[in-house]
TIDOVEX-555253 format. One record per atom (N, C-alpha, C): chain; residue in three letters; atom name; x, y, z. Coordinates in nm, 3 decimals. Atoms other than C-alpha are relative to their C-alpha. Layout:
N
  c    r   a        x        y        z
  A  ala  CA        X        Y        Z
...
***
This chain:
78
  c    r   a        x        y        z
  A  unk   N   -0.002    0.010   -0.145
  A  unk  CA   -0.196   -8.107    0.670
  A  unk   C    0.022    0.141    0.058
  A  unk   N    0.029   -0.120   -0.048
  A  unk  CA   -0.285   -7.798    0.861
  A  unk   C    0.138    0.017    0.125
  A  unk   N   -0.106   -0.009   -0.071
  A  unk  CA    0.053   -7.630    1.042
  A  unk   C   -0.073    0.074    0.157
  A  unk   N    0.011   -0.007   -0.159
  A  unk  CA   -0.061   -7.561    1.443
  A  unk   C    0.134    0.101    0.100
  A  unk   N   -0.073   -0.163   -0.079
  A  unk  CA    0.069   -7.245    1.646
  A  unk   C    0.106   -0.033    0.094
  A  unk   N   -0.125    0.119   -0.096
  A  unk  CA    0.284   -7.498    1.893
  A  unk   C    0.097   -0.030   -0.123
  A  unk   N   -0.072    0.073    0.100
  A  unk  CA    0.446   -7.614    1.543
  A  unk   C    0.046    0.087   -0.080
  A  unk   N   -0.120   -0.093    0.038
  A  unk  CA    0.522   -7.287    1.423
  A  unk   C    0.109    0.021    0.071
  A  unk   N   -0.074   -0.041   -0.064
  A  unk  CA    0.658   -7.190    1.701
  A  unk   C    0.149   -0.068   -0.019
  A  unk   N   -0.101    0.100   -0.029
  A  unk  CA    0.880   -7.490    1.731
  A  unk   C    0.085    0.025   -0.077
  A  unk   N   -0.062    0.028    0.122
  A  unk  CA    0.979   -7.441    1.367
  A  unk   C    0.098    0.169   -0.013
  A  unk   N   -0.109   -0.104    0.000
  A  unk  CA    1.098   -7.081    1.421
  A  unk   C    0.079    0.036    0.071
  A  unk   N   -0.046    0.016   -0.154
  A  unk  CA    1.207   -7.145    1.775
  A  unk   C    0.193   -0.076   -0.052
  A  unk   N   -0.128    0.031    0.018
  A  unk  CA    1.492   -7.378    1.596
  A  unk   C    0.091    0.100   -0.074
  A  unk   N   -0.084   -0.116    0.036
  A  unk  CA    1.645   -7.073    1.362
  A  unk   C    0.000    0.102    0.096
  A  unk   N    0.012   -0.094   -0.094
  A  unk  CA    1.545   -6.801    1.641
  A  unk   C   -0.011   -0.071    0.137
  A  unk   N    0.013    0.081   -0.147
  A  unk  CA    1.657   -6.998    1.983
  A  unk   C   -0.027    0.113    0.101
  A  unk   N    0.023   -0.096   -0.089
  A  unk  CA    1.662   -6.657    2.171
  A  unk   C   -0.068    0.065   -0.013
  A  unk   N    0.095   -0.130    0.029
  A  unk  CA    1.400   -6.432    2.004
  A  unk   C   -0.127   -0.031    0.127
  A  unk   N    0.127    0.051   -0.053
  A  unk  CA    1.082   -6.385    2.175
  A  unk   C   -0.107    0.002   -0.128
  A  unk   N    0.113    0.006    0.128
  A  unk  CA    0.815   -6.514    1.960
  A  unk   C   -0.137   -0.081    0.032
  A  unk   N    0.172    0.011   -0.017
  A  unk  CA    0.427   -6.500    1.978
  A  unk   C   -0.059   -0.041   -0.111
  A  unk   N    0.116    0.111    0.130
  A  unk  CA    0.206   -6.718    1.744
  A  unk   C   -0.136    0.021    0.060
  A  unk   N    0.097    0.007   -0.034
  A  unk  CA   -0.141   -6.658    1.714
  A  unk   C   -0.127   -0.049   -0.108
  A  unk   N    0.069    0.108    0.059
  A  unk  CA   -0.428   -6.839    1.544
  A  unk   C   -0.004   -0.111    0.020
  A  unk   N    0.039    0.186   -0.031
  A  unk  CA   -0.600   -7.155    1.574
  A  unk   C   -0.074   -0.092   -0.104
  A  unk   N    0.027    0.072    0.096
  A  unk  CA   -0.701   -7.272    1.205
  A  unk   C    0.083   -0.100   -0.067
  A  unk   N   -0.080    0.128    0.071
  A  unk  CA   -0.409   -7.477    1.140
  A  unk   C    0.015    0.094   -0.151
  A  unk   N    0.011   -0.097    0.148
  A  unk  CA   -0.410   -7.200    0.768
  A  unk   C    0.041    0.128   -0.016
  A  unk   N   -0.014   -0.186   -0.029
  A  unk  CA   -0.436   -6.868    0.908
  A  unk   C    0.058    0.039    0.109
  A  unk   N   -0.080    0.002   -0.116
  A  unk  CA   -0.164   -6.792    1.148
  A  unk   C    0.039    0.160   -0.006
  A  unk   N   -0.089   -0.152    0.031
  A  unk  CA    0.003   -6.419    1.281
  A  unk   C    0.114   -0.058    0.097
  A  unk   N   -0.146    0.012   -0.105
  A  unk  CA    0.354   -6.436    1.429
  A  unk   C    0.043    0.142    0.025
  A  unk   N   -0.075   -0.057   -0.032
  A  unk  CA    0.540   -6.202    1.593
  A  unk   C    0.145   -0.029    0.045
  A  unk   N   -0.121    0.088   -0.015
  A  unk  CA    0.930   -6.264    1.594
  A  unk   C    0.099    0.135    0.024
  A  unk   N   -0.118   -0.119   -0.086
  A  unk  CA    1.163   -6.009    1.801
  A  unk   C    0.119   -0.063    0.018
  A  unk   N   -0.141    0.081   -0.079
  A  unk  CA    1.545   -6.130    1.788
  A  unk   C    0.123    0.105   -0.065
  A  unk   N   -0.122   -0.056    0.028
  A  unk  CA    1.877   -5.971    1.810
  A  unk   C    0.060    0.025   -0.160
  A  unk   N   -0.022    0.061    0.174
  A  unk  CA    1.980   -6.103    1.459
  A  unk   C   -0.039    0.100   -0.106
  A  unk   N    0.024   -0.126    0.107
  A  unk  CA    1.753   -5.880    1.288
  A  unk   C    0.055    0.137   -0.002
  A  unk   N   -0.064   -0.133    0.012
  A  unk  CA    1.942   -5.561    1.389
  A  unk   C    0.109    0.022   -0.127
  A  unk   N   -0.084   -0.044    0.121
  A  unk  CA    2.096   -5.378    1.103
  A  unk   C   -0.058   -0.015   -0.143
  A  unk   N    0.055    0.084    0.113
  A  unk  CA    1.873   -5.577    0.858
  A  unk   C   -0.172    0.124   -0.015
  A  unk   N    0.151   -0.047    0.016
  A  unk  CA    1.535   -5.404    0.680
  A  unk   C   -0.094   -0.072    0.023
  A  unk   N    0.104    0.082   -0.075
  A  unk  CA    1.210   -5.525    0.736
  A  unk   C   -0.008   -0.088   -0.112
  A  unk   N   -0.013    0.080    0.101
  A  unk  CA    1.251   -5.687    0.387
  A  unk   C    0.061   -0.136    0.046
  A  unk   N   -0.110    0.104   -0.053
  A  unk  CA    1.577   -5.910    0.506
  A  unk   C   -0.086   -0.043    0.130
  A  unk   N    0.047    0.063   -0.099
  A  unk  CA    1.404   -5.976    0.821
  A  unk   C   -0.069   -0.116    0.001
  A  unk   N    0.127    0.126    0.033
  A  unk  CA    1.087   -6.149    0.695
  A  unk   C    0.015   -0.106   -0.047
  A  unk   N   -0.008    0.143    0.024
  A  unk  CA    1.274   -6.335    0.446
  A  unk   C    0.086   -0.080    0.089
  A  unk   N   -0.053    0.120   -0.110
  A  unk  CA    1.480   -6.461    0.738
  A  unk   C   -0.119   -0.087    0.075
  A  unk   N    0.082    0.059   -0.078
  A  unk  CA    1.161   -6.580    0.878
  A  unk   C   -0.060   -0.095   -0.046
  A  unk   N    0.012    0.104    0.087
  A  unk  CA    0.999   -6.736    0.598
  A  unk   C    0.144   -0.109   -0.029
  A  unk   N   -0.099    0.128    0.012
  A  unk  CA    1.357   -6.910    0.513
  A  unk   C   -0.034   -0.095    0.126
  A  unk   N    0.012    0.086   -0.120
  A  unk  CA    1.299   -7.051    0.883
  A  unk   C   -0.150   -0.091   -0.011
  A  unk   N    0.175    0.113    0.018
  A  unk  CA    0.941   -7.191    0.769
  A  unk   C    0.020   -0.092   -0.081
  A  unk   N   -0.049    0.078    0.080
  A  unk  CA    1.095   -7.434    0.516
  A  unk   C   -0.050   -0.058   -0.073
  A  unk   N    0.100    0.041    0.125
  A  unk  CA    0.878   -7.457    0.271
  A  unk   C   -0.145   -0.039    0.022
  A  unk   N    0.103   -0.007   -0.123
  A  unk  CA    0.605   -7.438    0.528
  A  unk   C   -0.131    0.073   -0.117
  A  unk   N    0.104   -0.075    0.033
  A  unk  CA    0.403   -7.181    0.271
  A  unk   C    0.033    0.013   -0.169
  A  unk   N   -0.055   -0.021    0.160
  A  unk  CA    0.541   -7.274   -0.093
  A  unk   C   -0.123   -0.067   -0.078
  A  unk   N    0.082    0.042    0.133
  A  unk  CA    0.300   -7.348   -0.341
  A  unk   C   -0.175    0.027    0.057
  A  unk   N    0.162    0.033   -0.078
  A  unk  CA   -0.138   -7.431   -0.311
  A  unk   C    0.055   -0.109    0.088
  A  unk   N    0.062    0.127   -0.108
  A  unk  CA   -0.039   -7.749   -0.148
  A  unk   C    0.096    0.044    0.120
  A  unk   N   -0.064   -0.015   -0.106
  A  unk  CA    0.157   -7.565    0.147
  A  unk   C   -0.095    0.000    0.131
  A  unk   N    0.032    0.041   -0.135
  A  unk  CA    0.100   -7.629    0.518
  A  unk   C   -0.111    0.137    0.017
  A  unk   N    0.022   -0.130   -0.040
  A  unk  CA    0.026   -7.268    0.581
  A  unk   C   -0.024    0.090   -0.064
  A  unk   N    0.040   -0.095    0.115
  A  unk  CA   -0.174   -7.086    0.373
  A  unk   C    0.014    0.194   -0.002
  A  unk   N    0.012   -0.174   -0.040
  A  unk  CA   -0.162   -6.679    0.517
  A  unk   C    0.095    0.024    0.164
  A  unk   N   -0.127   -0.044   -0.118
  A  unk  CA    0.133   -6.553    0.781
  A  unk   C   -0.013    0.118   -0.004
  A  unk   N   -0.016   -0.103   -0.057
  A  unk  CA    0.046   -6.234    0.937
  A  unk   C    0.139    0.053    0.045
  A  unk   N   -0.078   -0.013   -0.057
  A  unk  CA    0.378   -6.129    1.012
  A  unk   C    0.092    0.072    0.047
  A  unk   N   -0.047   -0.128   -0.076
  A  unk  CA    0.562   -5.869    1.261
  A  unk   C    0.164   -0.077    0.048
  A  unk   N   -0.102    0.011   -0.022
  A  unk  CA    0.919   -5.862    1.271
  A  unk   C    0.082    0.145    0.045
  A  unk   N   -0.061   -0.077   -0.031
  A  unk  CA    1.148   -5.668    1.488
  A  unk   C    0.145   -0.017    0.084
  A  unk   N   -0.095    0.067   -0.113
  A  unk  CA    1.472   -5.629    1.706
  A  unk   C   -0.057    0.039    0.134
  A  unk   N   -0.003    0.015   -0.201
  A  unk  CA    1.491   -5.628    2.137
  A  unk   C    0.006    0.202   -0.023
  A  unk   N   -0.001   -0.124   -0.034
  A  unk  CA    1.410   -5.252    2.258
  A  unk   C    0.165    0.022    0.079
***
């Protein structure tokens, strides 16, 4: 079942309630996010991402995952 850019959102929206975060793609497979939140300050871009993936919850584990390819840009608030 193909994961939908409203349904990421949602899904990173519950670990990141304050970030601002942009989802883009419309294959339901091939998605890019962008995820800007406080949280990540102090953290590398390593720690960041896997905070992001942890927030996808198994969203992109194996062949039979939701979400096959996550473009993904992580940063903190200017």
């Amino acid at each position: 079942m193909p994961l939908y850019a409203q349904q990421l959102e949602d899904l990173l929206r519950e670990s990141f309630p304050n970030a601002e975060i942009v989802v883009g793609g419309d294959d339901g497979m091939h998605m890019s996010a962008m995820v800007i939140d406080e949280s990540f300050r102090g953290k590398n871009r390593v720690q960041q991402q896997r905070a992001v993936y942890a927030a996808l919850k198994g969203k992109m584990d194996g062949q039979d995952g939701e979400l096959h390819a996550l473009a993904l840009t992580t940063r903190v608030p200017d």
